[in-house]
MOPAC internal coordinates of N, CA, C and O (Angstrom, degrees):
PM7 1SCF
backbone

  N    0.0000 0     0.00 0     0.00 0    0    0    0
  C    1.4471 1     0.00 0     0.00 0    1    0    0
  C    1.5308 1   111.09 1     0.00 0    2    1    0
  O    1.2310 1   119.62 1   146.29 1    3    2    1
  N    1.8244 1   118.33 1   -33.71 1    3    2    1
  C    1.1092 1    93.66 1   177.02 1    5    3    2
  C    1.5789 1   132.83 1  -102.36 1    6    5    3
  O    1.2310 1   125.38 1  -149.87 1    7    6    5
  N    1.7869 1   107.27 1    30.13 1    7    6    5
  C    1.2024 1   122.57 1   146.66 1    9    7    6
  C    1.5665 1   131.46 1   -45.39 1   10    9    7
  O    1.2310 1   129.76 1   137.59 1   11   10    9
  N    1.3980 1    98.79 1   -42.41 1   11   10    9
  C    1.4020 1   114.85 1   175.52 1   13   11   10
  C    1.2857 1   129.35 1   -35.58 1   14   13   11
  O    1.2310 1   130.11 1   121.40 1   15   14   13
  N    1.5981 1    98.10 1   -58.60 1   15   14   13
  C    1.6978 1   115.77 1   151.42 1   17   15   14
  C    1.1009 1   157.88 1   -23.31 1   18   17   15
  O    1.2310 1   136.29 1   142.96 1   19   18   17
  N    1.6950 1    86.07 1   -37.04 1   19   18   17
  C    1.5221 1   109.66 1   176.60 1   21   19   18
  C    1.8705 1    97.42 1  -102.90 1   22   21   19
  O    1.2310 1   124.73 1   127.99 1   23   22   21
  N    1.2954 1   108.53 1   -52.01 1   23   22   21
  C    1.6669 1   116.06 1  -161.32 1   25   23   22
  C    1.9008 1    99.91 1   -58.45 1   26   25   23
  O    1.2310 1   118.24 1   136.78 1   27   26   25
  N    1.4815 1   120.95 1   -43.22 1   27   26   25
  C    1.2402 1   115.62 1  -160.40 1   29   27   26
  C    2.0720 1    99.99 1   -58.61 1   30   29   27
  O    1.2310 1   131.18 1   102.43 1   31   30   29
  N    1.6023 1    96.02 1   -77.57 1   31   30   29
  C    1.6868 1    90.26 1   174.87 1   33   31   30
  C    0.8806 1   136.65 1   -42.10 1   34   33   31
  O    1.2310 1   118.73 1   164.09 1   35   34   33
  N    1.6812 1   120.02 1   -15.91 1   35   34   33
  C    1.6661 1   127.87 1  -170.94 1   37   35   34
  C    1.7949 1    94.11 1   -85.02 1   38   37   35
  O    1.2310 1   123.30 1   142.75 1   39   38   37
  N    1.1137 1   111.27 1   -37.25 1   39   38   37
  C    1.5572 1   133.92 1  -176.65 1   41   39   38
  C    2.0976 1   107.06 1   -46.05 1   42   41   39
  O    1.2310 1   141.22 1   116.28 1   43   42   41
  N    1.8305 1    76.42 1   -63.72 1   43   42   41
  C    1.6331 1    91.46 1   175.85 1   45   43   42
  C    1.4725 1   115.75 1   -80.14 1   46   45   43
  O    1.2310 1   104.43 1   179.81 1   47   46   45
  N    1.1703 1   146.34 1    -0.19 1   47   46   45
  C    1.0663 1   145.80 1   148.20 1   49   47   46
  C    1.8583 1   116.97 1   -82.72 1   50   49   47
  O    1.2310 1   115.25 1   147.63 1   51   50   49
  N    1.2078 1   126.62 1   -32.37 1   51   50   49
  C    1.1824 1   110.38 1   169.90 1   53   51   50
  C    1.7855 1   109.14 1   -81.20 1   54   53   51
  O    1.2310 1   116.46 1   169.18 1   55   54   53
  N    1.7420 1   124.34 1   -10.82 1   55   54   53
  C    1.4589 1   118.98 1   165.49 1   57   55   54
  C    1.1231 1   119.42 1   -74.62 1   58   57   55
  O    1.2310 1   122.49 1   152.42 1   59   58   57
  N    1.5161 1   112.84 1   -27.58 1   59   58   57
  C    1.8154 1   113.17 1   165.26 1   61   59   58
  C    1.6393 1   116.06 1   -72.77 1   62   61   59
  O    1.2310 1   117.63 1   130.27 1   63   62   61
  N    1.1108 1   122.12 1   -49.73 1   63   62   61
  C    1.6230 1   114.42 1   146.19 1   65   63   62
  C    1.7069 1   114.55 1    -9.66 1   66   65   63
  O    1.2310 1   136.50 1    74.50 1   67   66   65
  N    1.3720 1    85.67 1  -105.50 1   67   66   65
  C    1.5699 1   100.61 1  -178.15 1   69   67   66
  C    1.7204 1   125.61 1   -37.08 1   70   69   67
  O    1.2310 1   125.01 1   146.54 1   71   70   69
  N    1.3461 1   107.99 1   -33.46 1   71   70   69
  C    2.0037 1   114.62 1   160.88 1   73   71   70
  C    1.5079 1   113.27 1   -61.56 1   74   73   71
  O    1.2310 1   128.98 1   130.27 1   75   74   73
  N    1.8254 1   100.31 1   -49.73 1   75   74   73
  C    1.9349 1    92.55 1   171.94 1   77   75   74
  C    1.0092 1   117.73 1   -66.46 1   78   77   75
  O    1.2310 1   113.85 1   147.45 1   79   78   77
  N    1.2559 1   129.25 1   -32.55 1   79   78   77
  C    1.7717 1   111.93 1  -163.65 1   81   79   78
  C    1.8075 1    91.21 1   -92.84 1   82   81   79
  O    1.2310 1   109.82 1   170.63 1   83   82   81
  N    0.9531 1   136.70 1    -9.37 1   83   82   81
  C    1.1632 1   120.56 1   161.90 1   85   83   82
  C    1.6324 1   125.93 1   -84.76 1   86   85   83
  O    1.2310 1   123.60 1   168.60 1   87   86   85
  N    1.1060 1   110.70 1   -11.40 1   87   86   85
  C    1.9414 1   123.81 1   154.38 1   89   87   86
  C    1.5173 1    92.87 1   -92.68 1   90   89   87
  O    1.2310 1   105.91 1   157.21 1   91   90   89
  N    0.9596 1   143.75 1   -22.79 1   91   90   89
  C    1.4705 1   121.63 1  -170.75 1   93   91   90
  C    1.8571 1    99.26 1   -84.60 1   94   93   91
  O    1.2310 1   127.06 1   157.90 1   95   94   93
  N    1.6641 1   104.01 1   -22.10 1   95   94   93
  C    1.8403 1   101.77 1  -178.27 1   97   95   94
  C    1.6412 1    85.11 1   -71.92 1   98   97   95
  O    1.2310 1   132.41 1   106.40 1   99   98   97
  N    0.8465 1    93.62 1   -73.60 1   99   98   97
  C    2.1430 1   114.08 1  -159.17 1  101   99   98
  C    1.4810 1    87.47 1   -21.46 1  102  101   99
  O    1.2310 1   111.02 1   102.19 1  103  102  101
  N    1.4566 1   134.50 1   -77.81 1  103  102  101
  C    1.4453 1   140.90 1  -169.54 1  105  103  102
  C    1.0906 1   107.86 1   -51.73 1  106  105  103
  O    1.2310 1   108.87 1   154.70 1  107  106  105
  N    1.4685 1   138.43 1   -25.30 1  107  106  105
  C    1.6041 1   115.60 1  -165.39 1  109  107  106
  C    1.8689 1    84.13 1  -118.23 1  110  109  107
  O    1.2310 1   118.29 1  -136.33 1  111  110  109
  N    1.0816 1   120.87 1    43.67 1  111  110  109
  C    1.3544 1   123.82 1   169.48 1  113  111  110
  C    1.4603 1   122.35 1    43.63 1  114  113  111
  O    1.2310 1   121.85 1  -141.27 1  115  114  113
  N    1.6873 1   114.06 1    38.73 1  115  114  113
  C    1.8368 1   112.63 1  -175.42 1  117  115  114
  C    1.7287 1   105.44 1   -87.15 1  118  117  115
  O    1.2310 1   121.08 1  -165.83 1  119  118  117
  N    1.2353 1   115.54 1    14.17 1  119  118  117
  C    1.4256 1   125.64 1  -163.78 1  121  119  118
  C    1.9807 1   111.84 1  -101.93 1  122  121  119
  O    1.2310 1   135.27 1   141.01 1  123  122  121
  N    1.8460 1    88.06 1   -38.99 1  123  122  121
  C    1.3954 1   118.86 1   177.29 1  125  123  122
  C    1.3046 1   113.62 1   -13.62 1  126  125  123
  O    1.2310 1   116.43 1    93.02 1  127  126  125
  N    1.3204 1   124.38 1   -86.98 1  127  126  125
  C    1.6231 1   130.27 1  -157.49 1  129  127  126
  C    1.8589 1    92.70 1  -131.40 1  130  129  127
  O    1.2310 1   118.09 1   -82.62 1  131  130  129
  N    1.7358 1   121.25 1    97.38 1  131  130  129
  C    1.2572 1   129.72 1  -178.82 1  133  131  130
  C    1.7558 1    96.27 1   -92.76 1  134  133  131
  O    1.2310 1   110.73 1   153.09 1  135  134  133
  N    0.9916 1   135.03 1   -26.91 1  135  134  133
  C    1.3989 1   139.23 1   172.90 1  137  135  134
  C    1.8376 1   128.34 1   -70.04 1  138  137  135
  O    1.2310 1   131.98 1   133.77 1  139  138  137
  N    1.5089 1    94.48 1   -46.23 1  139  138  137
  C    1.4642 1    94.97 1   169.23 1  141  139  138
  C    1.4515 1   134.30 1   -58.07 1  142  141  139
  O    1.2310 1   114.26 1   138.54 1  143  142  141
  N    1.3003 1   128.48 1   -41.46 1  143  142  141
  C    1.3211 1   138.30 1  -171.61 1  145  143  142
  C    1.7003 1   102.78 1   -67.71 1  146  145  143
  O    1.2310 1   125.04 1   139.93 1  147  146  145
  N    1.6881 1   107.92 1   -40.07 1  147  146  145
  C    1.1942 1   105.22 1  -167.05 1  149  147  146
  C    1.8492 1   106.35 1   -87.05 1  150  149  147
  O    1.2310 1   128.55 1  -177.63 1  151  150  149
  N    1.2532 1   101.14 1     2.37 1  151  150  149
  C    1.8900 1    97.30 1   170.07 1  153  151  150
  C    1.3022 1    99.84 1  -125.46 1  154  153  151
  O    1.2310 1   102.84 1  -141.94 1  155  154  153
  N    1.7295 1   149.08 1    38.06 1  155  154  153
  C    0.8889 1   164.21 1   161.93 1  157  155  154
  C    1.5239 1   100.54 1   -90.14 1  158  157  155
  O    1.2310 1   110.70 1   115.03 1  159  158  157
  N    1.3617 1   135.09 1   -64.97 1  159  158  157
  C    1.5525 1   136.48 1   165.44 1  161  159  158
  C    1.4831 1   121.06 1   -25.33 1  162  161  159
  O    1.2310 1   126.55 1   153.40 1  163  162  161
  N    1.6020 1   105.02 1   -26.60 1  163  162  161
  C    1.6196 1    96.76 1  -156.86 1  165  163  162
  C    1.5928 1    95.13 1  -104.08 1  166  165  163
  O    1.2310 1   117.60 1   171.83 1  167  166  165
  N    1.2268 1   122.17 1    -8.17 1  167  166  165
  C    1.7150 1   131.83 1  -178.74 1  169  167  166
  C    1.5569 1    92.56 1   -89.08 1  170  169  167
  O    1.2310 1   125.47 1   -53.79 1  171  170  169
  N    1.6796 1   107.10 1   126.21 1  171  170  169
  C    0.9871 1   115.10 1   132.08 1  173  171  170
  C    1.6864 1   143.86 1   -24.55 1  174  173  171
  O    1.2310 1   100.59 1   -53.37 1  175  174  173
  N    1.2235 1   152.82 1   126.63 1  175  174  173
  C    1.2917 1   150.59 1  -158.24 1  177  175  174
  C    1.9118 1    87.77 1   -91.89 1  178  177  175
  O    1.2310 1   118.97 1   -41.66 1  179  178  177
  N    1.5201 1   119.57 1   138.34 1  179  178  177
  C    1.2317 1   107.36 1  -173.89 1  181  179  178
  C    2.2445 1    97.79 1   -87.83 1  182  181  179
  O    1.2310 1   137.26 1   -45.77 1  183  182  181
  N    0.9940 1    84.17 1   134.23 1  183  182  181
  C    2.0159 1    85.68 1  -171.40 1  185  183  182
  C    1.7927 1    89.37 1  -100.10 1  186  185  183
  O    1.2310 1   129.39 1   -43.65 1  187  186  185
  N    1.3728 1    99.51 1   136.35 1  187  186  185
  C    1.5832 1   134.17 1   169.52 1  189  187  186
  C    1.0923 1    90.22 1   -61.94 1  190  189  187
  O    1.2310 1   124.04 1   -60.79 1  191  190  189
  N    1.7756 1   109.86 1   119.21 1  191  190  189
  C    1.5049 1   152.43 1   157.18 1  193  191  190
  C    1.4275 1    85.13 1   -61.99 1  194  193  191
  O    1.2310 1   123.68 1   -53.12 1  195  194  193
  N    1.6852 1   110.54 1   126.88 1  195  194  193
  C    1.4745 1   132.91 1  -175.00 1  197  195  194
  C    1.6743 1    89.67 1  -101.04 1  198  197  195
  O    1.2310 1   112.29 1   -53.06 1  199  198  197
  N    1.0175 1   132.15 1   126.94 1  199  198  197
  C    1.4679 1   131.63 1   165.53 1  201  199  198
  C    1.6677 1   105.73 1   -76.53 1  202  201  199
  O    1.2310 1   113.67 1   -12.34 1  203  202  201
  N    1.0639 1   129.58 1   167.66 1  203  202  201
  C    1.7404 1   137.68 1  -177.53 1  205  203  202
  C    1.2820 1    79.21 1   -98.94 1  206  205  203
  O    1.2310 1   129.90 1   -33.11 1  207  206  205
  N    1.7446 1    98.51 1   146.89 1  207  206  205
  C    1.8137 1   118.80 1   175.95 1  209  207  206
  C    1.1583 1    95.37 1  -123.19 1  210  209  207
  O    1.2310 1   114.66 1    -8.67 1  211  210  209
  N    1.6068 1   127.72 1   171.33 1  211  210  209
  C    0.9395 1   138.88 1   167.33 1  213  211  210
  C    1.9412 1   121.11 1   -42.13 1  214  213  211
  O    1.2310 1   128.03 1   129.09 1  215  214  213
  N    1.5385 1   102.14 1   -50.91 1  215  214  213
  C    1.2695 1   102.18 1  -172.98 1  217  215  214
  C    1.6183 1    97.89 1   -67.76 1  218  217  215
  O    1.2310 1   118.61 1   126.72 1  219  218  217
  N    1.4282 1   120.26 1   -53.28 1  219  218  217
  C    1.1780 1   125.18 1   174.44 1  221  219  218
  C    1.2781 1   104.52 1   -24.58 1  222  221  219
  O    1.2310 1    91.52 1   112.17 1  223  222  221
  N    1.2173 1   165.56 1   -67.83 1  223  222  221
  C    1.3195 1   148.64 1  -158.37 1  225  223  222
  C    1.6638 1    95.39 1  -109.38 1  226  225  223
  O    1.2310 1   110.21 1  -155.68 1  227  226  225
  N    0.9940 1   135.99 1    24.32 1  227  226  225
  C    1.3825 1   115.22 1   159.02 1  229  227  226
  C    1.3155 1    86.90 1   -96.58 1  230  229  227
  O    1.2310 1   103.77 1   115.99 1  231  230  229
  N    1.2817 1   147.49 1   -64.01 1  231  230  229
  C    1.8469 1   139.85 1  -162.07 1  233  231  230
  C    1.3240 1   110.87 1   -75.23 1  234  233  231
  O    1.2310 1   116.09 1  -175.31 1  235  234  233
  N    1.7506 1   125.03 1     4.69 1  235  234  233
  C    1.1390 1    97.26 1   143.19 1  237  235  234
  C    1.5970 1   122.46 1  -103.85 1  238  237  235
  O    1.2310 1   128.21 1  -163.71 1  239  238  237
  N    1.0963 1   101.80 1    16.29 1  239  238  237
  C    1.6491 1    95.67 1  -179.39 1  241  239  238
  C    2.2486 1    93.06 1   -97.73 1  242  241  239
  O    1.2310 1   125.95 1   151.64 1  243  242  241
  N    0.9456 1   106.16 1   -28.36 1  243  242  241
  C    1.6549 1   104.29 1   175.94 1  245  243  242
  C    1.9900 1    99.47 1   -58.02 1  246  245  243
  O    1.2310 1   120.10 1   180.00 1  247  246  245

């Protein structure tokens, strides 16, 4: 019984925890866009078109 003592407030202090950091997500916007990140993986990264340079086609004609 005199577990209780300890378990009830320890109880209500880790539920006040868990309410702030869930207003602390909501407010700093980690809630925002739940869809994008997870269809971001399946796109290709677009890769920088290398233009031909001068040397560039002199070593491939060697």
């Amino acid at each position: 019984m005199n577990i209780l003592f300890l378990l009830i407030p320890l109880s209500l202090i880790l539920l006040s925890l868990a309410v702030w950091a869930f207003f602390w997500a909501v407010k700093h916007d980690q809630f925002e866009d739940l869809e994008g990140p997870a269809y971001s993986i399946l796109f290709d990264d677009e890769d920088e078109v290398k233009k031909p340079t001068a040397e560039d086609s002199d070593q491939s004609e060697k």
